[in-house]
N, C-alpha and C positions, 0 to 999 in steps of 0.2 A: 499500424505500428504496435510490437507488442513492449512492456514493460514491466518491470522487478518492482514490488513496494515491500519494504520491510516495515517491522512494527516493534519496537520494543519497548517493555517500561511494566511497574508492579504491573498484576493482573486488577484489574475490575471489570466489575460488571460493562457491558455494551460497547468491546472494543471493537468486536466483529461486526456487531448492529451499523454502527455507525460508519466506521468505512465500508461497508459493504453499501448502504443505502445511500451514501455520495456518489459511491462508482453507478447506481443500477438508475438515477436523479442524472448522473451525465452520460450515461448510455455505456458504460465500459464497462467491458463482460470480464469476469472474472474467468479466466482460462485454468487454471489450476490455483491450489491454494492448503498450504501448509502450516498447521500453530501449536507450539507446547507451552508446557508450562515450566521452567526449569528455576527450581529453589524461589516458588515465587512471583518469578520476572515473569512476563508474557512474552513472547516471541512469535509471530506470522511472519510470512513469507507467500504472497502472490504473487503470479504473473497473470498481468490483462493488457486487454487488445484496445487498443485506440479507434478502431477504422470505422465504427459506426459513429463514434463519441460527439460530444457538443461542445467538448472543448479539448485543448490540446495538453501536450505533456506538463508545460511551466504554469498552466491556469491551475490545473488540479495538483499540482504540488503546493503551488501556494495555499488553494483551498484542504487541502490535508494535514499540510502543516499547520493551518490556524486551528482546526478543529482538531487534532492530536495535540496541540500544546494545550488546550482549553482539559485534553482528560489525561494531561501529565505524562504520557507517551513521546517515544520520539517517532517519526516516518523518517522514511526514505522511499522514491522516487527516483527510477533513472531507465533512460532506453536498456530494453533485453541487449542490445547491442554493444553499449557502452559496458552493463555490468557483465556480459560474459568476456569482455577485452580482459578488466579490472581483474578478474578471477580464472583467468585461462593461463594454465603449468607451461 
């Protein structure tokens, strides 16, 4: 299963460090992956795959969420499936 995580919130240091090395700790490959910086704010945009992974989509949202809220960031989390519904004209 693949999935969408967004990242928003000031820039600091280790925002990529840090979800990066949760996802590579639960086996989820990052598939593609997108980040700017705009007036500031950080902004990423990944898609990664589930299907080797050690946990599932609502385990690592909540573990993302608790470690984005600890570096003042927001996450998001959701099947590629759900957010291309959310966002298809």
């Amino acid at each position: 299963m693949k999935a969408i995580i967004t990242v928003v919130g000031s820039d600091k240091v280790g925002i990529i460090a840090k979800v990066s090395a949760y996802l590579a700790e639960k086996s989820i490959n990052i598939v593609d992956i997108t980040q700017t910086i705009l007036s500031g704010n950080f902004v990423m945009m990944m898609m990664v795959d589930f299907e080797k992974s050690s946990t599932d989509i609502d385990g690592a949202r909540k573990d993302l969420t608790e470690t984005c809220r600890n570096m003042g960031v927001e996450i998001n989390l959701m099947s590629e499936k759900v957010f291309s519904e959310m966002h298809r004209i």
